[in-house]
N, C-alpha and C positions, 0 to 999 in steps of 0.2 A: 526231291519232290517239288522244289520253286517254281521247273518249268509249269508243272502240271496244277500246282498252286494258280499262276499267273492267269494260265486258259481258262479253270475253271471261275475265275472271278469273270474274267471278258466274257467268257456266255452266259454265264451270272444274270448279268447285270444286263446284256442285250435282251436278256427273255422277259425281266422285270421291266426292263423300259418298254418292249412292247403289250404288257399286259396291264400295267398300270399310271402311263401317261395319258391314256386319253379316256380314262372313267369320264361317264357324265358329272356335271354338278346335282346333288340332290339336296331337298328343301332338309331345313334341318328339323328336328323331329322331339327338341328342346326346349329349345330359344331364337324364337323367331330373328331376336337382335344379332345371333353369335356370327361373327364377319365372316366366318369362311367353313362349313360346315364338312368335317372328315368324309370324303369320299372311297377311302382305304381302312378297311379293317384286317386284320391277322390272327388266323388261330394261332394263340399263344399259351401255349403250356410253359415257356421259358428255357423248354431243350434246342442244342444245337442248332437244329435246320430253322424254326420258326424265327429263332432270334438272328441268326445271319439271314434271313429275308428280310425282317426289318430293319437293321443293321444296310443294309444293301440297298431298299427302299429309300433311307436315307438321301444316301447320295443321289438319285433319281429323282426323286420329287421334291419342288419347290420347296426351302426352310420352314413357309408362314403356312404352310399345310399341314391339318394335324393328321397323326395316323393315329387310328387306334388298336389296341391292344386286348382281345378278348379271350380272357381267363376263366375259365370253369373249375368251382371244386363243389362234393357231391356231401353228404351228408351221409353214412354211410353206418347200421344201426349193430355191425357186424363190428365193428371198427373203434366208435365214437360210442362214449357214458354218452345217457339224455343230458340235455340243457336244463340246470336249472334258472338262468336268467341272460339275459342278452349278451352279457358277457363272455360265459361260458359258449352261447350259441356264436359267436364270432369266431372264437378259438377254433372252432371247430371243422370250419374252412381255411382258416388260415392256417393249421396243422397238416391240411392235405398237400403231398407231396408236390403237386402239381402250382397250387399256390403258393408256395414256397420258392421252388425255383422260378416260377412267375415273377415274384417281385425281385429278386434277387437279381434277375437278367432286366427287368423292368429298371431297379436302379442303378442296373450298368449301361445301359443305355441313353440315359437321362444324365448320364457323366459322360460318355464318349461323345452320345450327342445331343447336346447341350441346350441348342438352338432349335433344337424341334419340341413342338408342344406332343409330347405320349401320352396318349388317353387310356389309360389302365385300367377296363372293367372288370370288375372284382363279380363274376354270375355265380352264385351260393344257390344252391340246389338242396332243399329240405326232401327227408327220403320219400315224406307224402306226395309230394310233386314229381320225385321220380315216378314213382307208381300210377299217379294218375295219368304220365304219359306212356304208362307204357307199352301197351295193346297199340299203341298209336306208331311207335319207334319200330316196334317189332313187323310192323309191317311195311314200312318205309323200307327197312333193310331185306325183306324177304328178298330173294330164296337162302339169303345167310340166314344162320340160327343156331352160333355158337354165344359162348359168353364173350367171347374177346369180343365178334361182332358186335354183340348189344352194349359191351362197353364204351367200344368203339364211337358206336352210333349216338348214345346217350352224350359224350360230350360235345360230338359234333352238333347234335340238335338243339343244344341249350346255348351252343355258342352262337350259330347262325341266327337265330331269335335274338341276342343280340339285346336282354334285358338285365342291365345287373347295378350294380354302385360305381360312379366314376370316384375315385380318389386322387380328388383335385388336390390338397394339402395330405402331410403328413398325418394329422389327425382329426381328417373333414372330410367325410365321402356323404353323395348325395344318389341318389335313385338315378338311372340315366342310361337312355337305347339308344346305341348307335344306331348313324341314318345311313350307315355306309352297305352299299349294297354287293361292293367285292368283296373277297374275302380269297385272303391268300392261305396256302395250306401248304405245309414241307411235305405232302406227300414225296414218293420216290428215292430220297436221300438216302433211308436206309438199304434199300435194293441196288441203288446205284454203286454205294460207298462201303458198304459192307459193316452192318450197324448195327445189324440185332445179335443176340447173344450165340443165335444156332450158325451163324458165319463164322465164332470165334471158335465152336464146336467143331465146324466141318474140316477147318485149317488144323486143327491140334489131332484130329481124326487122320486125314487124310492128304493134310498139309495143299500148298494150292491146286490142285486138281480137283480137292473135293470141295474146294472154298470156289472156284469157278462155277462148279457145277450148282452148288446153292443161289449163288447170285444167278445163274441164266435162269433157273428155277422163279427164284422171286420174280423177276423180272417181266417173262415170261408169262404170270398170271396176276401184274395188277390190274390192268385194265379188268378182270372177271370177279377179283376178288377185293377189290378196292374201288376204284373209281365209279363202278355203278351203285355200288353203294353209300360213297360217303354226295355224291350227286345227289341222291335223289331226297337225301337225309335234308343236306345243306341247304336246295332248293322248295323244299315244303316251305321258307318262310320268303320264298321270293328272293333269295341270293343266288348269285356264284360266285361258287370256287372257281381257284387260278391257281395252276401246279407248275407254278414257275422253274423244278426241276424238271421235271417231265417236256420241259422246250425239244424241240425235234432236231435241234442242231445241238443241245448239251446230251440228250439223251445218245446221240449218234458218237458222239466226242466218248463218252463216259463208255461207252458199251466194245470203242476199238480201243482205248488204254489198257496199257499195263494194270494187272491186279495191284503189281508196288507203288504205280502214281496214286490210287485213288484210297488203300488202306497202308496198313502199317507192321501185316502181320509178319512174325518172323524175323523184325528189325533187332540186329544186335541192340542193348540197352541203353550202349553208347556209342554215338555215330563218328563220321569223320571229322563235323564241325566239333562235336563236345573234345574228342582228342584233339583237336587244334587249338585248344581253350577260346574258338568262337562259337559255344551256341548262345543262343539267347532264353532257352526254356523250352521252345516247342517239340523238342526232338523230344520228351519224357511224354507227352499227350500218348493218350489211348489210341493203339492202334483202330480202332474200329469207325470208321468215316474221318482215316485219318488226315486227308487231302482237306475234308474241309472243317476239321478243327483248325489246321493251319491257313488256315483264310480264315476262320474269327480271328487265328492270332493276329495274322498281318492288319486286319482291320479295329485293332484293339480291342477287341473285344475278349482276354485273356481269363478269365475267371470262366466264360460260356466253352469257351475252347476246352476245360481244364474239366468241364461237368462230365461225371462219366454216366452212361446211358441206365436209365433206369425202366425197368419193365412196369407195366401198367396190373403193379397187381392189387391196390386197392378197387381202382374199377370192374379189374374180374372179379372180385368179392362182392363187389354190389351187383354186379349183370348175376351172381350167381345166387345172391340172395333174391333180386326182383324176377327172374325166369323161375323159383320153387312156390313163387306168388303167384 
């Protein structure tokens, strides 16, 4: 899988250079004094794709730039006891799945790359403020109108607004909106790479035939069942998104490979290099987007590599408690 490793970094990294080298400069929206105000923001939940696009941003963008980092977790009355003091209401975000592996990829980043300042916003979403937006969300996403959509939509809406706590120290966050008006998104990864649970279904069902036939499927229907909607969500606060997977020379690349370069199904458990006592660890990764788990690994990024994929089922718990509202 090296060869297919290698390519996929090089169009990697040509799609992010041309989508994020030449952002304008925008006034910063803080502190009038701060020397160079984040031009780049990232939906970051801390899974896979979001964090190899930061990771990869990296290398692209000058050191003394900051990027930031925006983290949504939801309050969720299905889920989480009440608060009884500030304490408890902390906990109560930072329990949620999403901000957990946030910070988690957020401090592996901040180790690999050392010399970039990560602005890590911490956006805490009380369930009253879900509600209150959510006649509003639900019609941004129209003609979708499932729970996964509204879940969907609901973090993307809270992220692109772009208001939350920056956690400057350890144990010192402060109020703080990014002024960065892009915003990068792993859309495509799972479709491309073979990442959701019903790819690992189709292969054990119908082994690659039916695992191909799911991916053309995905594929197939993001632009109808994706992209117009997470647009139009992300753009209500005056952003865009940038689906730096979705580049027209990686999508072209991804869609004539081997199903074996880009996933891991069906790999004996132990490969050539483990019998040669040369592997180094990657050959044990999940097969499911398993090309570019090994591009975290190759970029050190080994703990994000190692995450195995989680489905978003607290937020369908909430899309399904706020749609009986």
């Amino acid at each position: 899988m090296a060869p297919a490793v290698s390519r996929l970094e090089e169009l990697l990294r040509e799609s992010l250079s041309q989508r994020i080298m030449c952002i304008p400069d925008t006034p910063s929206a803080n502190d009038s004094t701060e020397p160079r105000a984040p031009r780049l923001a990232i939906l970051f939940s801390g899974g896979l794709d979001c964090t190899v696009l930061a990771r990869m941003a990296h290398d692209v963008l000058p050191h003394d730039e900051p990027i930031t980092l925006l983290n949504v977790a939801f309050e969720n009355p299905r889920v989480h006891k009440p608060a009884t003091d500030d304490t408890d209401n902390q906990a109560v975000y930072e329990l949620c799945p999403d901000r957990m592996t946030g910070r988690t990829s957020y401090a592996e980043l901040q180790h690999v790359c050392s010399q970039r300042d990560w602005r890590f916003v911490a956006i805490n979403i009380p369930y009253t403020e879900t509600l209150d937006h959510r006649q509003k969300v639900i019609a941004l996403m129209y003609p979708h109108n499932t729970e996964m959509d509204l879940s969907i939509s609901y973090a993307l809406y809270f992220a692109a607004r772009g208001a939350g706590f920056l956690c400057s120290k350890p144990a010192e966050t402060y109020p703080y909106t990014t002024c960065a008006r892009v915003l990068l998104s792993g859309l495509g990864a799972d479709e491309l790479f073979g990442g959701y649970q019903r790819h690992a279904t189709a292969y054990n069902r119908n082994g690659f035939p039916g695992l191909l036939d799911e991916l053309e499927l995905d594929v197939s229907r993001l632009g109808k069942r994706n992209l117009g909607r997470d647009d139009r969500v992300i753009s209500y606060w005056g952003k865009e998104a940038r689906f730096p997977y979705l580049d027209e020379h990686l999508l072209a690349w991804a869609l004539d490979a081997p199903v074996t370069d880009k996933c891991g199904f069906g790999e004996l458990a132990v490969n050539d290099a483990a019998a040669n006592g040369e592997a180094d660890g990657s050959e044990s990764l999940e097969p499911g987007k398993k090309v570019l788990r090994c591009l975290a690994w190759k970029l050190g990024m080994k703990g994000v590599a190692k995450e195995r994929k989680r489905a978003v089922r607290v937020y369908e718990r909430l899309a399904r408690c706020s749609l009986a509202n």
